[in-house]
N, C-alpha and C positions, 0 to 999 in steps of 0.2 A: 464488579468482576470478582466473584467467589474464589477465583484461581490465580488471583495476582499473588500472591505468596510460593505459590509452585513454583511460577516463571519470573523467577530472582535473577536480576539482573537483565527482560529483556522488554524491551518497549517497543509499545504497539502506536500508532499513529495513525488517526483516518484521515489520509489525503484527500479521498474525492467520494462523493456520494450523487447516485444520477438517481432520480426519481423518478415511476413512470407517470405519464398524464394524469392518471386516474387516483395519484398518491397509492396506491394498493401496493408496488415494491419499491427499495428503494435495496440498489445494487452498492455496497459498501464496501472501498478499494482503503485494504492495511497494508500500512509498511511498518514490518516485523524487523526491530535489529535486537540483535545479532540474523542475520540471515541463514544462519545456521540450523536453526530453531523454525524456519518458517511451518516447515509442513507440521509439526507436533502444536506449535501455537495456533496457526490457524483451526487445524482440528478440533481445539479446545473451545475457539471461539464457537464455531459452527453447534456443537456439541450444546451450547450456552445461549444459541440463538434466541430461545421462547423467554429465557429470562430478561435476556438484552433487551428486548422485545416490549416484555412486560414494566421493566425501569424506565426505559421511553415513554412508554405509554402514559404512567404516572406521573413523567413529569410535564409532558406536552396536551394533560386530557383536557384544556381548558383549549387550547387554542386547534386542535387537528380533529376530525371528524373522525377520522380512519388513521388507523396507528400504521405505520405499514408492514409489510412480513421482507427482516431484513434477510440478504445473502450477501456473503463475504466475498473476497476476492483480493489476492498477494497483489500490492503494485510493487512491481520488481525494477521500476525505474530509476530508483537508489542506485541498485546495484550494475544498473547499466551505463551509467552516466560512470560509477567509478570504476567500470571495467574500462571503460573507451577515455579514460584520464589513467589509470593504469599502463595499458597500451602505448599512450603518447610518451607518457615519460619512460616506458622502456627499451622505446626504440627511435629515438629522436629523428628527425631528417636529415642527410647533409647539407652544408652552407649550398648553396648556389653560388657558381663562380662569375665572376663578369662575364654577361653577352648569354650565358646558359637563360633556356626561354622552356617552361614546364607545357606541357600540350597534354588539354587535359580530355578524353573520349566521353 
């Protein structure tokens, strides 16, 4: 990454990678923290694809036929999971009292 020195202070993490059948793309899901940063970081990634690309290539040319042509993609599931834990602790439930019965639709 020729841009890790820019983006001081923020890490990037590939959680999941789907590959198509034919190995020819291979759809690659980042989680960017600080979340702050996503759209400027990802940009830069996308920006950096053919290089990405091209260091894959070099180091997997013995084992893959076809390198594949990657695309990024923010997984924002970090941030959901600590909005909906945010959430819970900000608004607690009350106790239930004896015989109270919750009826859920």
């Amino acid at each position: 990454m020729l841009y890790a020195r820019e983006l001081h202070g923020t890490l990037i993490t590939v959680t999941a990678v789907r590959i198509s059948p034919d190995l020819g793309i291979a759809r690659t899901h980042l989680s960017i923290f600080p979340s702050a940063n996503t759209k400027e970081v990802l940009a830069k990634v996308q920006e950096d694809a053919r290089a990405i690309r091209f260091d894959l290539g070099k180091r997997v040319r013995h084992q893959l036929r076809i390198v594949p042509e990657l695309f990024f993609h923010v997984d924002d599931s970090l941030d959901y999971l600590e909005n909906i834990d945010n959430l819970l602790k900000s608004d607690p439930p009350a106790p239930l009292k004896e015989g109270e019965v919750i009826e859920l639709d």
